[in-house]
N, C-alpha and C positions, 0 to 999 in steps of 0.2 A: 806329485810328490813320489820318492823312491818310497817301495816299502821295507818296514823294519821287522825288526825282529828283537823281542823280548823273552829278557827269563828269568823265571822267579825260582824258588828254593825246590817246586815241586815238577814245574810248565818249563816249556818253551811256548812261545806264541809266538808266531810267524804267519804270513800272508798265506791265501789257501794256495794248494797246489790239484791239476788235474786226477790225482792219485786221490785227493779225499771224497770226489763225489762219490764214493759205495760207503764213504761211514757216512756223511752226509744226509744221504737218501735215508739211510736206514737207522738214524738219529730220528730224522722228522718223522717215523712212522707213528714215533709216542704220541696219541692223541691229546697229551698236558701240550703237546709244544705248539699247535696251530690252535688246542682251544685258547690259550694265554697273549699268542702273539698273532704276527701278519703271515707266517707260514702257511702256504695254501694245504689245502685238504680237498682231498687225497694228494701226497706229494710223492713227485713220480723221478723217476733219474731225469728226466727234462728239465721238472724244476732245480733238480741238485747242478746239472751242468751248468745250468744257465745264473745259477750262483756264484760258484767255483770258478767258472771258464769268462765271465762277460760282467758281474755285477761288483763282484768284490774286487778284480782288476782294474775296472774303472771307476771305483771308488776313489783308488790311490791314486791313480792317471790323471784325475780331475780333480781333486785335493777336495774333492765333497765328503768322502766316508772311508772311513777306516776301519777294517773286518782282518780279527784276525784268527784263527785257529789256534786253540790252547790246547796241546795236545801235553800229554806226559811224558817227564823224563826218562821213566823206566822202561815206558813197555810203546810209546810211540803213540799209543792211543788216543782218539779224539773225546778230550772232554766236553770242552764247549765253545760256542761261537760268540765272539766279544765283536761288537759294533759298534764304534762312536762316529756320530753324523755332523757333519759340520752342521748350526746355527747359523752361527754369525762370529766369523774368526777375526772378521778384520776388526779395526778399532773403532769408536771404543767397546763394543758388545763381546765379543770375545766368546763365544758362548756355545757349548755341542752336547749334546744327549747319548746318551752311554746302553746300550741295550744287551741282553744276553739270551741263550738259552742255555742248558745243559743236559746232555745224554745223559738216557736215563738210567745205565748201568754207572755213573760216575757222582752222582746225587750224594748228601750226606757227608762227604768230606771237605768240604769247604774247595775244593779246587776253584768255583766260578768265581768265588770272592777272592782269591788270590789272583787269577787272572783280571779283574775287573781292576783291583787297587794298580797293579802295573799299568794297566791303560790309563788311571787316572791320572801317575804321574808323570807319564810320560805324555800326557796331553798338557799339563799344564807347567812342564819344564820344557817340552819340545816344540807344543804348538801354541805356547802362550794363551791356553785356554784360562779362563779365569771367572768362570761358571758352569757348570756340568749339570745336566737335568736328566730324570729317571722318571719314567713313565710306566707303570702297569696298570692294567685293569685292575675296579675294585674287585677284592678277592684274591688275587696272587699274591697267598702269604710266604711263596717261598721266594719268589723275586724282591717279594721286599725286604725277608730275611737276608737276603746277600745285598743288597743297598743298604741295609742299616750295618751290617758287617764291614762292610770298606766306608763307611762314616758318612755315606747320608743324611741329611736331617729330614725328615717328614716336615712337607707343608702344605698339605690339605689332600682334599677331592675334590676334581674339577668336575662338575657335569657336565655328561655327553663327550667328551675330551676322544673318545674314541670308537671308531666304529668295525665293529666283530661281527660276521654273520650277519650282515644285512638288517644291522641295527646299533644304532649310538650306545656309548656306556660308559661310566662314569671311571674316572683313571685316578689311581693316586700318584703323586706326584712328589717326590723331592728333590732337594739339590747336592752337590758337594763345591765346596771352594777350597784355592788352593789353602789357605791356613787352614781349613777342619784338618789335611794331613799336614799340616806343618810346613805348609811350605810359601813362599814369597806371590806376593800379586804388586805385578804392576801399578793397578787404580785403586787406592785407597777405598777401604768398604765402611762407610759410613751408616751402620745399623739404625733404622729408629727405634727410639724407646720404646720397651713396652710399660707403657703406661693409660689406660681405659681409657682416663680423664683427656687424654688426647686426638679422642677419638669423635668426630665430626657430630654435631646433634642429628639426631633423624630430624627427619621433616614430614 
């Protein structure tokens, strides 16, 4: 897939270029961003090139992930890194995981959640996504603040769902579909009732 480019009222978000590996590298230095996510630790200009130059190009090359850089209107600067990973796009599953970080001088204004909602709907106007899944470790209450801000819904904690430092750890987990933002899906979404009484007897 070519890559695109997005823009919201505040962002531009566009595919990385060899020019972002020095904010890059010196984004990940915040020890919140590899304790929270897959970012290696210590993260060296190797790791950033090997980003920038090889992982997020071939993301788009091979129509598996889509990375894009949300930099600022104003001043060009890098806020955050939006990721959405193909699941399962073809039919009928339709379905990709949305991940972020944010620099830590760009915190506190809502940027990642504006960046994040443009991805969502341009995954599920452009790529026919028609489930979107958000995954952090329990405890990332700011990652889920910006999920529950582009309209998330919390549906639980998985155990063990993810492994950090050389150990399992329980993730929480929610979704977005294209109606939470108002918009059209393909396959009708037929909700079960919440209803207890329908709920299988233990044994």
């Amino acid at each position: 897939m070519e890559p695109v480019t997005l823009t919201t009222e505040r962002l531009v978000l566009r595919p990385f270029e060899p020019s972002d590996v020095p904010a890059v590298q010196a984004a990940c230095q915040d020890p919140e961003i590899p304790r929270w996510t897959t970012v290696p630790s210590p993260y060296t200009r190797e790791h950033a090139v090997d980003f920038v130059e090889r992982i997020a190009p071939e993301g788009w090359r091979d129509d598996t992930s889509y990375n894009f850089a949300a930099v600022a209107k104003d001043t060009g600067a890098l806020v955050s890194a939006i990721g959405l990973v193909r699941l399962a796009l073809d039919e009928p599953d339709r379905q990709a995981e949305l991940g972020y970080w944010t620099a830590a001088g760009q915190r506190g204004r809502g940027y990642t959640a504006e960046a994040a909602r443009a991805v969502a709907e341009w995954a599920f106007t452009e790529l026919a996504v028609e489930r979107m899944e958000w995954y952090a470790q329990a405890g990332n209450a700011a990652s889920r603040a910006v999920a529950l801000k582009v309209g998330f819904r919390m549906e639980g904690t998985l155990r063990a769902r993810l492994v950090s430092q050389g150990s399992r750890r329980d993730a929480w987990v929610g979704a977005l579909l294209p109606s939470d933002l108002g918009l059209p899906s393909a396959t009708p979404y037929l909700p079960f009732p919440d209803r207890s009484t329908d709920d299988p007897p233990a044994r």
